[in-house]
C-alpha positions as CSV (number, residue, x, y, z in Angstrom):
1,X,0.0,0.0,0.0
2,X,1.2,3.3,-0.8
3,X,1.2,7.0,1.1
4,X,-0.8,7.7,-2.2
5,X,-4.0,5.0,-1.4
6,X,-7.1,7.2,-1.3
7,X,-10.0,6.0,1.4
8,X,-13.4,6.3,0.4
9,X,-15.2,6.2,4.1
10,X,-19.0,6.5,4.0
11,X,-20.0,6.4,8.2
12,X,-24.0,7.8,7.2
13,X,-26.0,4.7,7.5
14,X,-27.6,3.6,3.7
15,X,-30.1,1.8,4.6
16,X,-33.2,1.5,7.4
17,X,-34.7,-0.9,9.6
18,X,-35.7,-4.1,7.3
19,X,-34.8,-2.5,4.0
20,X,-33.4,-4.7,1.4
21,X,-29.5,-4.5,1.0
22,X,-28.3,-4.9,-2.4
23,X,-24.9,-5.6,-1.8
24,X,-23.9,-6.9,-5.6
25,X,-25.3,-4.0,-6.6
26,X,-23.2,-1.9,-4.3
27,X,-20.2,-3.9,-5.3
28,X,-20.5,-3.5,-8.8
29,X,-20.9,0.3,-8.5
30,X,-17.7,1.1,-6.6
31,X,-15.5,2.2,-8.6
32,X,-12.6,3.5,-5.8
33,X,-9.8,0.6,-4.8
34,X,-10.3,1.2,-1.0
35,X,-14.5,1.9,-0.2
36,X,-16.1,1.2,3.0
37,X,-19.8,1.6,3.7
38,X,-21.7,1.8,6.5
39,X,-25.0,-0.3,5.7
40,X,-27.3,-0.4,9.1
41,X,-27.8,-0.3,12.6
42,X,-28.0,-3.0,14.5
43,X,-28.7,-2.4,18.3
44,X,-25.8,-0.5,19.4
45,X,-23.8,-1.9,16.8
46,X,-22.7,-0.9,13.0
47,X,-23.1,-3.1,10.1
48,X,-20.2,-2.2,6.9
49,X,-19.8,-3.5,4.0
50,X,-15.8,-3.0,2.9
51,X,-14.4,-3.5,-0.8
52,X,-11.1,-2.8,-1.2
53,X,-8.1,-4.0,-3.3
54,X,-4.7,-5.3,-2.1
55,X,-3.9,-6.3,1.1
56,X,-5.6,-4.4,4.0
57,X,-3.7,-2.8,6.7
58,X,-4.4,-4.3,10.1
59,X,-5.2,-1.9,12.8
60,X,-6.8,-2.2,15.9
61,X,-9.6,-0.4,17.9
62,X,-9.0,-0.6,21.4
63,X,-12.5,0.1,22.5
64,X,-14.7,-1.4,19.8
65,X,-15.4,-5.1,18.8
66,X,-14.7,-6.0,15.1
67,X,-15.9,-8.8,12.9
68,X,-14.4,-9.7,9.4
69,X,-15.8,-11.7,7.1
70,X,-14.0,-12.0,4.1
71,X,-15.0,-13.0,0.4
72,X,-12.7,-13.2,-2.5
73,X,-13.9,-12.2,-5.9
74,X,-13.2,-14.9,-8.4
C-alpha cells in the first residue's frame, strides 16, 4: 500500500430498519480501490460492508469489537 492510497469512508447509515441491502449492486458500482460503507444499525452496533483492493492494513480499535468476514472475488 502506498502513502498515495485514497480511502473512500461512508460512516451515514444507507439503509433503514428491514430495507433490502443490495450488496452486488453496491459492489458492482464502486469504482474507488479502497470503499467502506456503512449499511445499518444493529442495536448498538454498525453493520459495513468494505471493498477494497490489495492487502488491508491491520489496525486495531481498542475500544470497539470488530468482525471480518472475508470474500474473494473470483
Amino acid at each position: 500500500m502506498s502513502d498515495k492510497t485514497v480511502y473512500k469512508l461512508n460512516m451515514d447509515i444507507k439503509y433503514d430498519y428491514l430495507e433490502k441491502i443490495k450488496v452486488p449492486e453496491i459492489v458492482k458500482n464502486c469504482k474507488d480501490k479502497w470503499f467502506n460503507q456503512t449499511l445499518c444499525k444493529v442495536n448498538s452496533s454498525v453493520l459495513r460492508l468494505g471493498i477494497f483492493e490489495g492487502e488491508f492494513h491491520m489496525h486495531r480499535h481498542d475500544n470497539d469489537d470488530e468482525v471480518f468476514f472475508v470474500l474473494k472475488e473470483a
